[in-house]
BALOZA-287524 format. One line per field, with one value per atom (N, C-alpha, C): residue number from 1; atom name; x, y, z. Coordinates in pm, whole numbers. Each point is the difference from the previous one (the first is absolute). Layout:
# BALOZA-287524
i	[NUM | ...]
at	[CA | ...]
xx	[X | ...]
yy	[Y | ...]
zz	[Z | ...]
END
This chain:
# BALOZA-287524
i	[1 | 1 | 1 | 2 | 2 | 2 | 3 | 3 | 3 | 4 | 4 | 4 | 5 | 5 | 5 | 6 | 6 | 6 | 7 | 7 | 7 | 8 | 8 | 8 | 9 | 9 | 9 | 10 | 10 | 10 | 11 | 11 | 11 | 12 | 12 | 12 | 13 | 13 | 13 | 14 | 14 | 14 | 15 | 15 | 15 | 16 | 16 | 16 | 17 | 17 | 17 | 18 | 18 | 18 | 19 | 19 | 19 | 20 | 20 | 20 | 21 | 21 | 21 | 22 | 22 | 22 | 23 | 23 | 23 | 24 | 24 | 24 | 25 | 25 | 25 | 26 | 26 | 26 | 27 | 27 | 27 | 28 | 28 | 28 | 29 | 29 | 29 | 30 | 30 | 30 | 31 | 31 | 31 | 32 | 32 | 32 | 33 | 33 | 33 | 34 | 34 | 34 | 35 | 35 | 35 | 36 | 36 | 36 | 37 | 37 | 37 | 38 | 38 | 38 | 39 | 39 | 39 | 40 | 40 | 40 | 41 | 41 | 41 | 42 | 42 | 42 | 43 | 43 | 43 | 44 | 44 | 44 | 45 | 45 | 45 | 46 | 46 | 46 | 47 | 47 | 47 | 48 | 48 | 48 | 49 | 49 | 49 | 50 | 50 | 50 | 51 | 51 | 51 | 52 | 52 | 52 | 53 | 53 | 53 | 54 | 54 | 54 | 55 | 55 | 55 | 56 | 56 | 56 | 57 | 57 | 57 | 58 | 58 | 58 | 59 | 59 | 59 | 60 | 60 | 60 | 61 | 61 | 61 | 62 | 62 | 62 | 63 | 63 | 63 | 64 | 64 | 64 | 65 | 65 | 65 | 66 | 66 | 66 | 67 | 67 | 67 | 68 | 68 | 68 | 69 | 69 | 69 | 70 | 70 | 70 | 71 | 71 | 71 | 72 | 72 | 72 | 73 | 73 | 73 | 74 | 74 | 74 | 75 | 75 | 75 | 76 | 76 | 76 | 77 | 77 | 77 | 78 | 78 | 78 | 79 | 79 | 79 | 80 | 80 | 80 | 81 | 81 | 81 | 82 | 82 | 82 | 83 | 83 | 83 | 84 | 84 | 84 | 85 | 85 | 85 | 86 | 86 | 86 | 87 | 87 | 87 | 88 | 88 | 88 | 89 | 89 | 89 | 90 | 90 | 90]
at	[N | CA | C | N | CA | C | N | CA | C | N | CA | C | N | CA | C | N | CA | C | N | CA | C | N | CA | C | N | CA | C | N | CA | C | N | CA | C | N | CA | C | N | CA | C | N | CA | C | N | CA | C | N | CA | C | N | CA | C | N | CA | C | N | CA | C | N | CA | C | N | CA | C | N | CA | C | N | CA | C | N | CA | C | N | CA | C | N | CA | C | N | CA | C | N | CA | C | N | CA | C | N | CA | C | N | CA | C | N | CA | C | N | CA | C | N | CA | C | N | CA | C | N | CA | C | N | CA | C | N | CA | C | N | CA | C | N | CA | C | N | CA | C | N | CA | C | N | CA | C | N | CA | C | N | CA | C | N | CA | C | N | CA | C | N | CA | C | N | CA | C | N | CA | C | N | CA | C | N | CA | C | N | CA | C | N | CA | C | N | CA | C | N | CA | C | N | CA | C | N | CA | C | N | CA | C | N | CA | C | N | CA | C | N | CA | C | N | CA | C | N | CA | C | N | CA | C | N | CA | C | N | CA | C | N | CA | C | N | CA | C | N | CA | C | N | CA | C | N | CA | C | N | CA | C | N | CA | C | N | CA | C | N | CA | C | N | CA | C | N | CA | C | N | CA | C | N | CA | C | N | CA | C | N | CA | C | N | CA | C | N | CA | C | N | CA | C | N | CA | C | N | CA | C | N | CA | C | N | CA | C | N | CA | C]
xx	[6052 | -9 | -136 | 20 | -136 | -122 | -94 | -72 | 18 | 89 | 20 | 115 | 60 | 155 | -32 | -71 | -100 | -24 | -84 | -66 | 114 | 96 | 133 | 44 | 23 | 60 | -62 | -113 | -54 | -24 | 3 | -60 | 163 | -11 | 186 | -38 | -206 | 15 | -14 | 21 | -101 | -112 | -70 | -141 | 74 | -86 | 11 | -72 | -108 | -95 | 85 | 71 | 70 | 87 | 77 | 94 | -82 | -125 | -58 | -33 | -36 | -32 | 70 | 149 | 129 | 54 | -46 | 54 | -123 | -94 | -105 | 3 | 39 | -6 | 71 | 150 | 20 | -29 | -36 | -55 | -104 | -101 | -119 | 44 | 69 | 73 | 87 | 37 | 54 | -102 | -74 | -139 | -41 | -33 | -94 | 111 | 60 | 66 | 101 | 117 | 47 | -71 | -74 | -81 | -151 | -11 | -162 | -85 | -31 | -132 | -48 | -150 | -72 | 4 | -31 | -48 | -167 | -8 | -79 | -119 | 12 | -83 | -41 | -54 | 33 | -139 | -96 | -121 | 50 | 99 | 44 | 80 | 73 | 100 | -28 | -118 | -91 | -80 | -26 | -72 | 99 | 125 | 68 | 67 | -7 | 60 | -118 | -156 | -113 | 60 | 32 | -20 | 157 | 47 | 119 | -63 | -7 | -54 | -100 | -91 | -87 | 51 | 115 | 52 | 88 | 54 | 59 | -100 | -97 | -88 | -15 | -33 | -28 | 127 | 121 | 138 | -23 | -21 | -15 | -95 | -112 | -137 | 87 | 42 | 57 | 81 | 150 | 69 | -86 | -86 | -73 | -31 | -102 | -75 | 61 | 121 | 77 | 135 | -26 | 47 | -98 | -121 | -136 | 12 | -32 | 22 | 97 | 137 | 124 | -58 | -33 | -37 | -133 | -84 | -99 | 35 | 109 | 70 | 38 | 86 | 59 | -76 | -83 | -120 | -53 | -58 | -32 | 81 | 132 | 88 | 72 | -11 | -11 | -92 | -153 | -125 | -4 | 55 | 17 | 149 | 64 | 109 | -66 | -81 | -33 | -137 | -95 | -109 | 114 | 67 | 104 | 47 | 140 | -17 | -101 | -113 | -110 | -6 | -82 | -36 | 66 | 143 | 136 | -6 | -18 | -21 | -89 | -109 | -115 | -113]
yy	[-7624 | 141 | 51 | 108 | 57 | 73 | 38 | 57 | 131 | 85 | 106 | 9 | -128 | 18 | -31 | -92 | -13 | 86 | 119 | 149 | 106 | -61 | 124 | -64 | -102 | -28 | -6 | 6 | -16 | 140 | 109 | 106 | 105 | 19 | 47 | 188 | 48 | 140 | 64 | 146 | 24 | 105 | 16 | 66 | 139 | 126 | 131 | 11 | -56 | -8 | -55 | -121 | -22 | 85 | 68 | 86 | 123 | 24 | 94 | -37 | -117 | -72 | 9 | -106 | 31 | 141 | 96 | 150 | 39 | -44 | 73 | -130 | -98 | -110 | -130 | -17 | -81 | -135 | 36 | -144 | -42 | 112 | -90 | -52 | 86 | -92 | -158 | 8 | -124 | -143 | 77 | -71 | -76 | 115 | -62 | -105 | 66 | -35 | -180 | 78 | -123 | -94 | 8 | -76 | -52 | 73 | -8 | 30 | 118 | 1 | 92 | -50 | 107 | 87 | 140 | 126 | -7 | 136 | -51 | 110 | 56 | 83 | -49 | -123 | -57 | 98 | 4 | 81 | 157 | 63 | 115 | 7 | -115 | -38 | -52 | -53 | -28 | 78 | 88 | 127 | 82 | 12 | 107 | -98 | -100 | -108 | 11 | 46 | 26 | 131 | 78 | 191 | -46 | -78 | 27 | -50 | -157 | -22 | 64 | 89 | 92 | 115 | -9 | 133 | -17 | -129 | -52 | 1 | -34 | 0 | 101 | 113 | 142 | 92 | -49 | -9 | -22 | -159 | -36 | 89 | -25 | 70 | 161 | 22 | 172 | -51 | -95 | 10 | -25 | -91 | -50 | 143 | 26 | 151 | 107 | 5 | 100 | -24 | -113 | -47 | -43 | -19 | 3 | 170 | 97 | 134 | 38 | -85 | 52 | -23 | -114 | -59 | 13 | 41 | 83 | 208 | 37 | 116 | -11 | -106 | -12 | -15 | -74 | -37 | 115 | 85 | 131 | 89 | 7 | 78 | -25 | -181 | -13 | 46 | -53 | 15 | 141 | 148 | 116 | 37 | -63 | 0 | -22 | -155 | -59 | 133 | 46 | 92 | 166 | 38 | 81 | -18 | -98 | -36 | -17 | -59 | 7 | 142 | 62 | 140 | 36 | 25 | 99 | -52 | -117 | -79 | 20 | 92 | 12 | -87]
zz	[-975 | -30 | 48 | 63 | 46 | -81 | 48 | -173 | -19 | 162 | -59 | -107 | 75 | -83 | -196 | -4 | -167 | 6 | 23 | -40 | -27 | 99 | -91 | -86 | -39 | -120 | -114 | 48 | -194 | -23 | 90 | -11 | -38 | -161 | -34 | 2 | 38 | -18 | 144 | 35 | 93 | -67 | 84 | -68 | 69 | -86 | 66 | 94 | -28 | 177 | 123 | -11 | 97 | 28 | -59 | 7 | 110 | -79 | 130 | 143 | -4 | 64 | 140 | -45 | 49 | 72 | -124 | 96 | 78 | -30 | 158 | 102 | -23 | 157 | -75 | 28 | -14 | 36 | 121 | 74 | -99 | 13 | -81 | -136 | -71 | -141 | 79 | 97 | -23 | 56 | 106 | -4 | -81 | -82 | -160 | -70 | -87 | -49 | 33 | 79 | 43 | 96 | 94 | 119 | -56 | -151 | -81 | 111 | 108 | 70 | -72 | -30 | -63 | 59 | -71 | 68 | 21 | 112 | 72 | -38 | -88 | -116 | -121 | -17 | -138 | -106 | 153 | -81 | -93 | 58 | -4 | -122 | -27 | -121 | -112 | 39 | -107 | -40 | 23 | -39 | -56 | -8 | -103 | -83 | -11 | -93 | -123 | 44 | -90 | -30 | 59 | -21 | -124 | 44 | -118 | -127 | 37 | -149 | -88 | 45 | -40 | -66 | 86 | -69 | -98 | -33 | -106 | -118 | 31 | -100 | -43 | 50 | -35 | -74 | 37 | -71 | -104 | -35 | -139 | -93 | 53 | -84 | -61 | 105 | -31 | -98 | 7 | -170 | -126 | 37 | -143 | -21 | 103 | -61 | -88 | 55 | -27 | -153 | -10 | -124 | -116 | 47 | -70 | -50 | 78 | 15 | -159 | 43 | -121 | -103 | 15 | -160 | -66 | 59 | -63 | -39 | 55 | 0 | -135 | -35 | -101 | -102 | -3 | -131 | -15 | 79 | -23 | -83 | 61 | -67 | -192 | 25 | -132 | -105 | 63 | -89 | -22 | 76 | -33 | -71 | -10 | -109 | -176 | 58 | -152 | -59 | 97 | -84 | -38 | 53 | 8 | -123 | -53 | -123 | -117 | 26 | -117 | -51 | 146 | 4 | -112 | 4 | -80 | -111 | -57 | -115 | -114 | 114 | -123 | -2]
END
């Protein structure tokens, strides 16, 4: 068995990148892919493989923030419920 023929078989997804890949140059998807020749930009691909993960990060930071955000919303809104009640209490 050849090693492209091992690289399709263990491989049961395709990526959406390949999929783009595929529709702007098939050749080069089958290049890569089935024939494994690297591409010949690796400097170039490796530089938005950083710009993504960076920006994953900045993803995350934003839910925490923004669920940090809720839940200090909420404590607020309680702690002005609970002096609200006193207040009326007397």
């Amino acid at each position: 068995m050849s090693c492209a023929e091992r690289r399709n078989r263990l491989r049961a997804y395709t990526r959406a990148s390949e999929v783009g890949q595929y529709t702007y140059c098939a050749r080069a998807w089958w290049l890569g892919v089935v024939q494994g020749v690297p591409p010949a930009n690796l400097e170039a691909l490796e530089g938005g493989q950083l710009a993504h993960r960076r920006h994953g990060r900045q993803v995350v930071a934003y839910h925490r923030l923004r669920s940090l955000g809720y839940a200090l919303l909420a404590a607020a809104m309680l702690l002005s419920a609970i002096l609200l009640w006193m207040l009326t209490r007397g």
